[in-house]
C-alpha positions in Angstrom: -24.7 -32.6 13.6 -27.3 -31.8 15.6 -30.0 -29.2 15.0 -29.0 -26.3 17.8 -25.8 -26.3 15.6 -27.6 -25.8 12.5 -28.9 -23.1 13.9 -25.4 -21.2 15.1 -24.3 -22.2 11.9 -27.3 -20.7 10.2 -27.5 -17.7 12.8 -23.4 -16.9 11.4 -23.5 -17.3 7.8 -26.0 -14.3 6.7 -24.7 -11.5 8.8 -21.4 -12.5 8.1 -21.8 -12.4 3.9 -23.6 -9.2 4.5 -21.0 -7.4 7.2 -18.6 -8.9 4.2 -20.3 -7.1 1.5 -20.4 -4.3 3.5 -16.8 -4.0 4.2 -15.5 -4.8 0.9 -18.0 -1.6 -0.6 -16.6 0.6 2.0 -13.1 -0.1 1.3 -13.8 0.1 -2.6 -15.3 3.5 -2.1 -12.3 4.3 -0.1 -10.3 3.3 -3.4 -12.4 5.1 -5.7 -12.3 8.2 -3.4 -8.4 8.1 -3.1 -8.0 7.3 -7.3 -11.1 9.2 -8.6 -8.7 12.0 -10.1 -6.3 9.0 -12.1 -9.2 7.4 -13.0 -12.2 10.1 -14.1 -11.6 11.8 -17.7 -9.2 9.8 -19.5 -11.8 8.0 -21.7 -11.1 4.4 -20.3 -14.0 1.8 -21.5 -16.4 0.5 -18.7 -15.0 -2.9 -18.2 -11.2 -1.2 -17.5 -12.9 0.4 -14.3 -14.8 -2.3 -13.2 -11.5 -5.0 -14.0 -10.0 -2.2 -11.5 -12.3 -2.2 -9.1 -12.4 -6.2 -9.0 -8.7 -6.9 -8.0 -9.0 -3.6 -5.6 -11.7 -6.0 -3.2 -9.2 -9.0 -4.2 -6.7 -6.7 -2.3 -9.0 -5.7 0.4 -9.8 -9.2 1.5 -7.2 -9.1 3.8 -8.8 -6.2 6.0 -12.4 -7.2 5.7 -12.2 -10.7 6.4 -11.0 -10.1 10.0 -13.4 -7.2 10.4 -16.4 -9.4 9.4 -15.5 -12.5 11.0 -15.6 -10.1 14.6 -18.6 -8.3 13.7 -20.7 -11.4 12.9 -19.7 -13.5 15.5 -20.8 -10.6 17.7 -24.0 -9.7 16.1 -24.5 -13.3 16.1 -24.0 -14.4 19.8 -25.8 -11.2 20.8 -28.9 -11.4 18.9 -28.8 -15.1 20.4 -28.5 -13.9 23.9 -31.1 -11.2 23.3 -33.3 -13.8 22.2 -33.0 -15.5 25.5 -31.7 -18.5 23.0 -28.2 -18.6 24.9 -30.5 -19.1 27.9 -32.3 -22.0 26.8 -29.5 -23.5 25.6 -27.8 -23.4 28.5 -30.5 -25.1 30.5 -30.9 -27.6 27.7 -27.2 -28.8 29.6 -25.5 -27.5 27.0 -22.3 -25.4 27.4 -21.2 -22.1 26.0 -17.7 -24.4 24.7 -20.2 -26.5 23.3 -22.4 -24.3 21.7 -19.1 -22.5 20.0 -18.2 -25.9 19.1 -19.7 -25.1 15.3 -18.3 -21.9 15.1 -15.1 -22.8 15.6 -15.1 -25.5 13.4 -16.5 -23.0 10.7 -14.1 -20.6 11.3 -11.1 -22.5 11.0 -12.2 -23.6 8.0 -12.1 -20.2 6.6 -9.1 -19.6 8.4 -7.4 -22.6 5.8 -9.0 -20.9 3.0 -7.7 -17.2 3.8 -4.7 -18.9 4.3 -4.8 -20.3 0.8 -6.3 -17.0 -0.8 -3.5 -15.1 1.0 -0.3 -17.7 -0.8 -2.0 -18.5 -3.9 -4.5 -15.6 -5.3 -3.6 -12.6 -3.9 -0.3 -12.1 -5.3 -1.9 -13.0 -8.3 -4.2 -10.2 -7.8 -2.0 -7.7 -6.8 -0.2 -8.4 -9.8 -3.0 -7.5 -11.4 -4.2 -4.3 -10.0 -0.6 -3.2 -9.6 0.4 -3.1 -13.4 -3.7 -1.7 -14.2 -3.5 1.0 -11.9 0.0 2.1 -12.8 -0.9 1.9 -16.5 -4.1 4.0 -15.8 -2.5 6.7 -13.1 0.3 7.3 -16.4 -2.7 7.4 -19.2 -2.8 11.2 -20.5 -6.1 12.2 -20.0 -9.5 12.8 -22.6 -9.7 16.1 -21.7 -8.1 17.4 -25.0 -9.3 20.7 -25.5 -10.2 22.7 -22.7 -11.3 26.8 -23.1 -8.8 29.9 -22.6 -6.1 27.3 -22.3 -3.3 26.7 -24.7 -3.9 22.6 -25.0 -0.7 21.0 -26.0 -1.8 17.5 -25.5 -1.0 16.8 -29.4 2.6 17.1 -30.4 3.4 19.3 -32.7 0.0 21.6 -32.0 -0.9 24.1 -29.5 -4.9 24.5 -29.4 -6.8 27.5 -28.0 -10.3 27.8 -27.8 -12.1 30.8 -26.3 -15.4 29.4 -25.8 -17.3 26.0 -25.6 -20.8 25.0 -26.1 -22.8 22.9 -24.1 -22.4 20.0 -26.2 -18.8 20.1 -25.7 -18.5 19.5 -29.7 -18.7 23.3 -31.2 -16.0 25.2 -30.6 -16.0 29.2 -31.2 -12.9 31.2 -32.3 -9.9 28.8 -33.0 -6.4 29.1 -32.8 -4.1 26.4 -33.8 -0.5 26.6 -34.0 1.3 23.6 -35.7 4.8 23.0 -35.8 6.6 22.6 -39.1 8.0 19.0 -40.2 11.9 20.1 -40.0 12.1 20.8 -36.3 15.0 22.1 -36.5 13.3 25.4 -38.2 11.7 28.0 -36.7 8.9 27.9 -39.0 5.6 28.1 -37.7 1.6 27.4 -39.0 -1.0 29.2 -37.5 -4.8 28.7 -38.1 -7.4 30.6 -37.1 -11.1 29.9 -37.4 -14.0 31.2 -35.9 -16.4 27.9 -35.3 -16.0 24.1 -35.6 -16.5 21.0 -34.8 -14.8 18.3 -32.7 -15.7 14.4 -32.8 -13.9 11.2 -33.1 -13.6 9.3 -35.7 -15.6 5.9 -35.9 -12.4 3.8 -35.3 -11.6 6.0 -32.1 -8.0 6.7 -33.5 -8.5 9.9 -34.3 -10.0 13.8 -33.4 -11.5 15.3 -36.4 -12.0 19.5 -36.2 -14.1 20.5 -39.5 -13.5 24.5 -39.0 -15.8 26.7 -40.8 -15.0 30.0 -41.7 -11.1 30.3 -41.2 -7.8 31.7 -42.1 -4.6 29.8 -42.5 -0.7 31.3 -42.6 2.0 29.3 -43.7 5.6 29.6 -43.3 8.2 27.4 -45.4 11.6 27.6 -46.7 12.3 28.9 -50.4 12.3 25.7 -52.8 15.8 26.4 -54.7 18.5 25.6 -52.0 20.4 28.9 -52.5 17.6 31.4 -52.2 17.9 31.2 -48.2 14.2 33.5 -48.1 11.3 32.1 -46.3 8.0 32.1 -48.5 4.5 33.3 -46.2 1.5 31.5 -47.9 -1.9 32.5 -46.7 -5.0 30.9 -47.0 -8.7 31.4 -46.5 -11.1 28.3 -46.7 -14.7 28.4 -45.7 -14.2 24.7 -44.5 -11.1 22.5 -43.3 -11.0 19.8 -41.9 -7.9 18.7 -39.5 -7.2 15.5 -38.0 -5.0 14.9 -34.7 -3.7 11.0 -33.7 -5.5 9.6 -31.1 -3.2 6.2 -30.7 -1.0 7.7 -27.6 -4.5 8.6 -25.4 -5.0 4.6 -25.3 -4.3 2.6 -22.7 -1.4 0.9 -22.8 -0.3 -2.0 -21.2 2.8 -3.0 -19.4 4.4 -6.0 -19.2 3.2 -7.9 -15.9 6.6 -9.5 -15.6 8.2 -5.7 -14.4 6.6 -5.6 -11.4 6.9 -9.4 -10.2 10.1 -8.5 -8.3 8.0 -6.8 -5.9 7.3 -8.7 -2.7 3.3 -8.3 -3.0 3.4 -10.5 -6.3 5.0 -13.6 -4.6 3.9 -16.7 -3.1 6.0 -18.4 0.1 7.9 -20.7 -2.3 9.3 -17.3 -4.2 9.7 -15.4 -1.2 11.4 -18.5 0.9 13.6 -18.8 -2.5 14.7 -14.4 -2.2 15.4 -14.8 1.1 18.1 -17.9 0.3 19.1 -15.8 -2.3 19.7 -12.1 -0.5 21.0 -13.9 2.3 24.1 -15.7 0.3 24.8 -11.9 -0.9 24.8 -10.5 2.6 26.9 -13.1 3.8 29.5 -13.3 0.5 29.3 -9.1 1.0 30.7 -9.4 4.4 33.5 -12.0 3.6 34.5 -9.5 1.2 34.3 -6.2 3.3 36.4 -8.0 5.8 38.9 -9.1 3.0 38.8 -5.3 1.9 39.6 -4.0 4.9 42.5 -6.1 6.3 45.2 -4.8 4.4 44.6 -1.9 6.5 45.5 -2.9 10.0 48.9 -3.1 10.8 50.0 -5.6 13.4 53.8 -3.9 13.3 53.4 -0.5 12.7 57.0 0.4 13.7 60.9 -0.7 12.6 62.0 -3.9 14.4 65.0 -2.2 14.6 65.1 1.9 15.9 68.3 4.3 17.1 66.5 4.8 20.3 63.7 2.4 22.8 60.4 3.5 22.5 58.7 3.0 25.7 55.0 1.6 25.6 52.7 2.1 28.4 49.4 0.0 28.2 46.3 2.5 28.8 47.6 5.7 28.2 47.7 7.5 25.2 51.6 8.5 25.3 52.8 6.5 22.0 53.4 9.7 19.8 54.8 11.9 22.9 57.9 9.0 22.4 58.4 10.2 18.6 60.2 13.3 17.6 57.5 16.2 16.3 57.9 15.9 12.4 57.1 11.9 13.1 54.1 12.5 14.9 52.8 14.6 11.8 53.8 12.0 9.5 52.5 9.2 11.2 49.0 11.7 11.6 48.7 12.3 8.1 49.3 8.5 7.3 46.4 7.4 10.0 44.2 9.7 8.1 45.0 8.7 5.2 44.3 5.0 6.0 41.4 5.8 7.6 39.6 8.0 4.6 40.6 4.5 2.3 38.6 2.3 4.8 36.3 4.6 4.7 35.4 4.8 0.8 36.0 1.4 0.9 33.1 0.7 3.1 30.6 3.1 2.6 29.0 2.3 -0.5 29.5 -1.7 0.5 27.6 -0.5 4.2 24.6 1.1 2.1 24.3 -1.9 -0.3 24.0 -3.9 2.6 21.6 -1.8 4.6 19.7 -1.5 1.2 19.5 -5.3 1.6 18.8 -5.8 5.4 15.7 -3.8 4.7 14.6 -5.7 1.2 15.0 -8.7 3.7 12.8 -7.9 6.7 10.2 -6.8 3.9 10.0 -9.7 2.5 9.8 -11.1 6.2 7.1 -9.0 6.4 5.2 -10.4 3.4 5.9 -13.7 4.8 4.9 -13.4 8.3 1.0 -11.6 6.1 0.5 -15.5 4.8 0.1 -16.8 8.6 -1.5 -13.7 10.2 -4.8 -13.0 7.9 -5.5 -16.7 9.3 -4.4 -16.1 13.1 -6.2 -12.7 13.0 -9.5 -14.7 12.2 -9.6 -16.6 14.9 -8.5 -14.7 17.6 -10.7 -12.0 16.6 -13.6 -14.9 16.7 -12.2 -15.5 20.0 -12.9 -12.5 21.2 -16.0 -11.7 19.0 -18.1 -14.5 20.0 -18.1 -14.6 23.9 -18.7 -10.6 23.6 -21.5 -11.1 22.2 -22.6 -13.3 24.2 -22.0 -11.0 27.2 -23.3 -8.1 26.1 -26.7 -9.7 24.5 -27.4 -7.1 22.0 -27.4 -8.0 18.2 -28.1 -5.9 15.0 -25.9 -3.3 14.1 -26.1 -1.1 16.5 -23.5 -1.5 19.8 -22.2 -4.4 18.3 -20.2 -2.6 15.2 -19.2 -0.4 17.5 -17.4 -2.5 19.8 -16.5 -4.7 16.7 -14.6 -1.4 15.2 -12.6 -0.5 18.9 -11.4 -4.1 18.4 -10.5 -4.4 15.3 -8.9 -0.7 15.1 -6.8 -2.2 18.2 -5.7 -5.0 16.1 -4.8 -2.5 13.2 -2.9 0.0 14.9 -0.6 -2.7 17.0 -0.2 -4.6 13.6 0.7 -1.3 11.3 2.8 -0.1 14.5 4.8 -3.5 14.5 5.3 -3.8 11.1 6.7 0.0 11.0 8.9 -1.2 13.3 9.9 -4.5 11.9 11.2 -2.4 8.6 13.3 0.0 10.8 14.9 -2.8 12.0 13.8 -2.7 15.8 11.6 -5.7 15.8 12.3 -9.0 14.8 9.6 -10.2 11.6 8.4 -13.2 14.3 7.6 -10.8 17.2 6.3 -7.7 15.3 4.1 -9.0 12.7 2.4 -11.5 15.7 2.3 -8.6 18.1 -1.2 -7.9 17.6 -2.6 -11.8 17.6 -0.2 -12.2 21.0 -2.0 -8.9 22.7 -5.5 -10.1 21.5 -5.6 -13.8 22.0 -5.5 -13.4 26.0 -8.1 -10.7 25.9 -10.6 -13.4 23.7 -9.4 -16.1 26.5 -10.6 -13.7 29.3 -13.9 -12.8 27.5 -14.5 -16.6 26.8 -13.9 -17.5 30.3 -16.7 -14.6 31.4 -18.6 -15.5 29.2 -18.8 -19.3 30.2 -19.4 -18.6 33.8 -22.3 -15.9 33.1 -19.8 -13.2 34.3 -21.7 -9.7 34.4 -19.0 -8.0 32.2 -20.9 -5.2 30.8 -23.9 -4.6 33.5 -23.7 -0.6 34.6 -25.2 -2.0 38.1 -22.3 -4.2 38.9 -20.2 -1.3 38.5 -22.1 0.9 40.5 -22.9 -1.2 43.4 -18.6 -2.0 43.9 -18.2 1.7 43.2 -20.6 2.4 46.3 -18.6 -0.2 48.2 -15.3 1.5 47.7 -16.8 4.6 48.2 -18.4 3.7 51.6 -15.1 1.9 52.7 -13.0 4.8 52.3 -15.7 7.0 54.4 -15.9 4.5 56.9 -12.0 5.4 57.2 -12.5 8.5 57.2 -15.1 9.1 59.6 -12.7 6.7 61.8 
């Protein structure tokens, strides 16, 4: 390889891990601002947020790879054309193709490896961050005790506290009402204390309150079965202490294998094997619908043998003028009838079916997201790189922004082809490769500008045809 394409390579490979890095920490904040409330107060150890946030940028590959493969091949060719570096390569005899020639090479290659992230780790990872988030989102929250609130996090208890201290561990004028064991009763305990403490205890299972200074009223049932009188008990302590189960506030885990059925958690080989599968029930569902519904039609509606000739006349609707009046009720009513029978007979068949139809073009959809995450690299390369070249700026100034009006170009056409790939108006082939198809002639045009120095971007250019145009039409006008 020769040294000018250790350079490129060289010129490519920093601001594309840091536009990568970049990304992948605005996207996670995006995640963190969307899931802060499921997430914040439920007392979930450090490394359950941080396992979180890890398959959340596994998931977000697929966005920021095509973003920073644009953005650095821009910032990349511009800084070199700023540089005067395209320049002197040029006059070196070397082409623009040429001087690409490492880049695309490089690209690819991390078009083959998306590729292989997208079938092989992703699901994976979604698999992942699926079941953890839904787990988390479900987890009741550490919050117990909150002030001038009846808490019933507990069961069995309803907690009231007037007034917390700073700490968030002394608590000032308690009221406690616990259930009795027979819930059947109406029984009912009620504490009252005016301070105390609230901790966990060393095993984190459960929340101790030591009250100070407290009354306690009990209600039970009379102990000789046929004295049916209730006994009050009250008690005064100067300290109590009361301890709640902490074992339904942790996390707990759902089996991965639940959520495997879902389209996000497969690889080509399980969606290719769905899709045989789905499609042997569509097809054995309309054998069936068809063997349903035959019964129904009736070739020879009427007696080969009638008192008078009924007269038929093709195109007009005259058939039941030919029958005496109480007939044409009673062939009415049975029509409906028929009719309402096809009808029940179909409907819940027709939305079983269009229940499948959609499951299929999802997991068309799903299919089509292996191939494009790779396609979407390289055309946004091909349009990134001869851009920059053209409009010779790097950094991260005009380059992100044209980088962003791309890529939300490609994001909008892709989300608005999908949408319609779902509501079965698009086929999975055409909608899912609509953005890639628009985009790949627009990288063709910029590369061909590009290679022949065009002045794309130069205000001047524009002016001086503008004043053209403009003294054409006075010219004509004058005339």
């Amino acid at each position: 390889m020769k040294k000018i394409h250790l350079l490129i390579l060289r010129s490519f490979i920093r601001p594309f891990i840091v536009t990568f890095f970049i990304v992948m920490f605005v996207l996670l904040m995006l995640f963190l601002f969307k899931y802060i409330d499921d997430l914040i107060g439920k007392g979930f150890e450090w490394y359950i947020i941080m396992e979180l946030m890890l398959y959340s940028s596994a998931t977000n590959v697929a966005m920021a790879l095509p973003l920073s493969v644009l953005l650095s091949s821009i910032m990349t060719y511009g800084s070199l054309g700023e540089n005067y570096e395209l320049v002197a390569i040029k006059s070196a005899g070397i082409s623009l193709g040429r001087a690409l020639y490492p880049m695309i090479i490089a690209v690819c290659v991390l078009s083959i490896s998306a590729f292989i992230f997208s079938d092989y780790m992703l699901p994976v990872a979604n698999l992942k961050y699926y079941s953890l988030l839904y787990d988390a989102r479900k987890q009741k929250t550490a919050f117990l005790i909150n002030e001038n609130v009846f808490n019933n996090s507990f069961p069995g208890y309803s907690i009231r506290v007037k007034r917390k201290d700073a700490d968030g561990q002394t608590l000032h004028e308690i009221m406690i009402y616990e259930k009795g064991q027979d819930m059947q009763s109406n029984s009912m305990n009620v504490t009252f204390a005016k301070e105390g403490v609230m901790y966990r205890s060393p095993d984190n299972l459960s929340l101790i309150l030591r009250l100070k200074d407290g009354i306690r009223y009990e209600e039970k049932k009379a102990e000789n079965g046929y004295d049916p009188r209730q006994q009050l008990i009250r008690l005064r302590f100067h300290e109590l202490v009361q301890k709640f189960d902490l074992s339904s506030f942790k996390l707990a885990r759902t089996d991965e294998n639940e959520f495997k059925s879902a389209f996000q958690m497969m690889d080509l080989k399980l969606l290719n094997k769905w899709k045989d599968s789905t499609g042997n029930l569509l097809n054995i569902g309309l054998e069936r619908n068809y063997s349903l519904i035959t019964p129904y039609f009736k070739y020879f509606g009427i007696p080969h043998k009638t008192s008078k000739p009924i007269k038929f006349i093709p195109g007009k609707a005259n058939y039941l003028k030919n029958l005496p009046h109480d007939k044409q009720i009673s062939v009415i009513g049975n029509a409906l009838n028929e009719a309402k029978g096809v009808k029940d007979q179909v409907k819940v068949r027709a939305q079983r079916y269009s229940d499948l139809s959609l499951e299929q073009r999802r997991n068309r959809v799903e299919y089509q997201k292996k191939f494009t995450l790779s396609a979407a690299c390289l055309a946004l390369f091909l349009i990134g790189a001869p851009l920059g070249a053209i409009i010779r700026k790097g950094g991260l100034g005009l380059p992100v922004v044209v980088a962003v009006a791309f890529f939300l170009i490609y994001y909008i056409i892709s989300t608005i082809g999908e949408k319609f790939v779902k509501d079965g108006d698009l086929s999975p082939m055409i909608g899912m490769w609509i953005a890639i198809i628009v985009l790949t002639p627009i990288g063709i045009f910029l590369s061909y500008k590009a290679a022949n120095d065009s002045e794309l971007f130069n205000v001047e250019t524009y002016n001086k045809f503008i004043k053209k145009v403009t003294a054409f039409f006075t010219k004509k006008t004058a005339q």
